[in-house]
Steps between C-alpha positions, in 0.01 A plus 500: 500500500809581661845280563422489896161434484129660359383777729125551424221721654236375706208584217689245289502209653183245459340221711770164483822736438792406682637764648780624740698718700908512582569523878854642692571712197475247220679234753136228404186566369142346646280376286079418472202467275306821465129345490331860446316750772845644572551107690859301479538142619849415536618236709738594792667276850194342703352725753568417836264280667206695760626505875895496420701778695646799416825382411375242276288770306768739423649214258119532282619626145482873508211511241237339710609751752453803261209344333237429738165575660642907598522565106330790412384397198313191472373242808603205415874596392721238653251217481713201519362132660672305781785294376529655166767774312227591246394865582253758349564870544437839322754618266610737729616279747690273266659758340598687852560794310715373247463501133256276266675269246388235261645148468515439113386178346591334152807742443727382217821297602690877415287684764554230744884486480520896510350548794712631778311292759334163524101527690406761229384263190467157352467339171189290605178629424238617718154344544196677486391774785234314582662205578785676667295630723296214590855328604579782701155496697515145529851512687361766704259233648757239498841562505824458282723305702733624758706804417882489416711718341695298247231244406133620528509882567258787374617510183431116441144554616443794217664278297276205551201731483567616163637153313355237746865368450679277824818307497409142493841336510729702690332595799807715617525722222217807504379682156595868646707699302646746758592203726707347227676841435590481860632125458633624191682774527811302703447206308612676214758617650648154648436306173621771270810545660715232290380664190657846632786315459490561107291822548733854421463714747222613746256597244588103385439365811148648576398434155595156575247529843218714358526186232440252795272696696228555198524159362414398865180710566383385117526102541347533847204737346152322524447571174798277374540240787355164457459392794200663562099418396167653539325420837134586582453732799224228648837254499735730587488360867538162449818608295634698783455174725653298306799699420536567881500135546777418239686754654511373916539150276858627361570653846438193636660242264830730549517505864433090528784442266769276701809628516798374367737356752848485411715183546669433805872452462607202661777481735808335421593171729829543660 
């Protein structure tokens, strides 16, 4: 168990592990649900629909490119249905010749805050394999949502496989770890700044920062938050709707509200 992350080998991982891979030299990682026979569904942009042109196909995410019917290894690498970002390939293809790591599960509060990186562990537990899995091949037949990169990404998807766990009040906020790191990282750096005030010296002031950044990848952990509660993969779509609903709600509500017209002054009679 390192500070980065947990580099494995392929003959340890099991059925319902979550694992992953960094991309652009340790600039994100991509994450799935290993669900055995060397098979990873992860969950990935929607494929482009059948007919569109050239142009529009170049913009398909670049793993459905390298992962599909050509792969060498297994047939049905790539399988992915119409209108849905859930995707099984072989392990080959997710990892694209990267290396295998491990996301940890029930680390201690310590572990957590020393990591160097957020989308490596959490301080929920993990479910049983078996019922890991079963969420994972479930979404494979019906979806997870549409993809975004702050709010429901891969790493949410692993992360849902594993706990079952959705935010159930704040809609905006996702559960992954490596997108609050991203958030975080500036954050830190914008709130901490009055405190560097009172900090001596540069090793003050990114003490001061480091401070901010941890304590903000730890309160927005899944494993601490409490805005968050168990939802069964058979519901899981009637969640989605109705989060996607209060959503274009708020849109809505904000782009009806009058605006505020200021008082005319009146002229003065001559």
């Amino acid at each position: 168990m390192g500070l980065l992350s947990n580099r494995v080998e392929r003959s340890e991982i099991r059925p319902g592990d979550h694992i992953y891979t960094w991309r652009a030299v340790y600039a994100y990682s991509h994450h799935g649900i290993y669900v055995g026979g060397s098979k990873v569904v992860h969950f990935t942009r929607k494929k482009e629909a059948e007919g569109s042109d050239s142009s529009n196909s170049n913009s398909t995410s670049s793993l459905l490119l390298e992962a599909s019917s050509e792969c060498p290894t297994f047939p049905d690498c790539g399988f992915q249905l119409p209108d849905s970002g859930v995707v099984l390939t072989c392990l080959d293809c997710f990892l694209r010749n990267g290396s295998l790591y491990c996301f940890e599960y029930g680390v201690p509060s310590a572990v957590f805050l020393a990591k160097l990186r957020g989308g490596t562990c959490t301080i929920a537990q993990s479910d049983p394999p078996e019922d890991v899995v079963h969420r994972a091949m479930y979404l494979l037949q019906n979806g997870f949502g549409n993809y975004d990169i702050f709010e429901n990404n891969c790493e949410d998807f692993a992360l849902y496989c594993k706990t079952g766990l959705l935010p159930v009040e704040e809609p905006g906020i996702g559960t992954s770890g490596q997108a609050s790191s991203a958030i975080g990282v500036p954050l830190a750096a914008l709130l901490s700044t009055p405190l560097k005030l009172f900090a001596a010296g540069p090793l003050g002031m990114a003490t001061v920062t480091a401070g901010m950044y941890c304590a903000g990848r730890y309160i927005t952990d899944i494993g601490v938050r409490k805005d968050v509660a168990k939802i069964e993969v058979e519901n899981l779509s009637s969640h989605l709707s109705r989060r996607l609903i209060e959503d274009e709600g708020s849109v809505n509500i904000q782009s009806e509200k009058p605006k505020t017209l200021l008082p005319m002054k009146r002229k003065r009679e001559r």
